[in-house]
C-alpha positions, 0 to 999 in steps of 0.5 A: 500500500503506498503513503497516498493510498493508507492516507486516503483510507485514513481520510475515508474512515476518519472517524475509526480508531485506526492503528498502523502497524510499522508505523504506517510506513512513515506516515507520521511525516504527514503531520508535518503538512496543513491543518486537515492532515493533523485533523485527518491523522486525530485517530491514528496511532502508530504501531512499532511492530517491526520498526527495528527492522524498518527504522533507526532508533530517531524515527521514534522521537520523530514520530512522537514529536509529530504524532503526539508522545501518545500516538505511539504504541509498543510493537505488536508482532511479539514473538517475532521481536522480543520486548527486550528489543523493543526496549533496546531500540526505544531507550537508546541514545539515538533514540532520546526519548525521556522516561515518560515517553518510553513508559507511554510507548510501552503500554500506557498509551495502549491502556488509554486507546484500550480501555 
């Protein structure tokens, strides 16, 4: 599915909770454009499955600073990678994250859009 695709799906069902496994392929850079893609992107949450694959440890930051510290949550492929990795990846320098956005990524996020 390309970035133009998974967005017109997101714009489409924008009132469904959507969460988007790896990601969503980088998606989270089109938070970057005008207003209506903020307002498009209010129920998407970003999924880490498999980013240590996909990304370098920065995406995380990036993603949380331009989604929201709580639209990102712990990668959901388990037993493809083990916590362990996930918390490897998350807590690296490249990473920067502080506590409280590891904690968030790590389930807190998850108990809000999961009640």
């Amino acid at each position: 599915m390309t970035l133009a695709a998974l967005y017109e799906l997101v714009t489409n069902h924008c009132y469904t909770k959507l969460i988007l496994a790896h990601m969503g392929g980088g998606i989270f850079f089109y938070a970057c454009l005008k207003r209506e893609v903020s307002q498009a992107l209010a129920n998407v949450w970003l999924d880490t499955a498999a980013s240590p694959f996909l990304y370098r440890p920065r995406a995380y930051a990036l993603a949380l600073e331009l989604m929201g510290d709580d639209k990102v949550l712990m990668g959901s492929d388990y037993p493809l990678l083990p916590v362990k990795r996930y918390r490897r990846e998350l807590s690296s320098p490249e990473a920067g994250l502080t506590h409280r956005q590891m904690d968030m990524v790590m389930g807190r996020n998850a108990t809000y859009l999961i009640p």
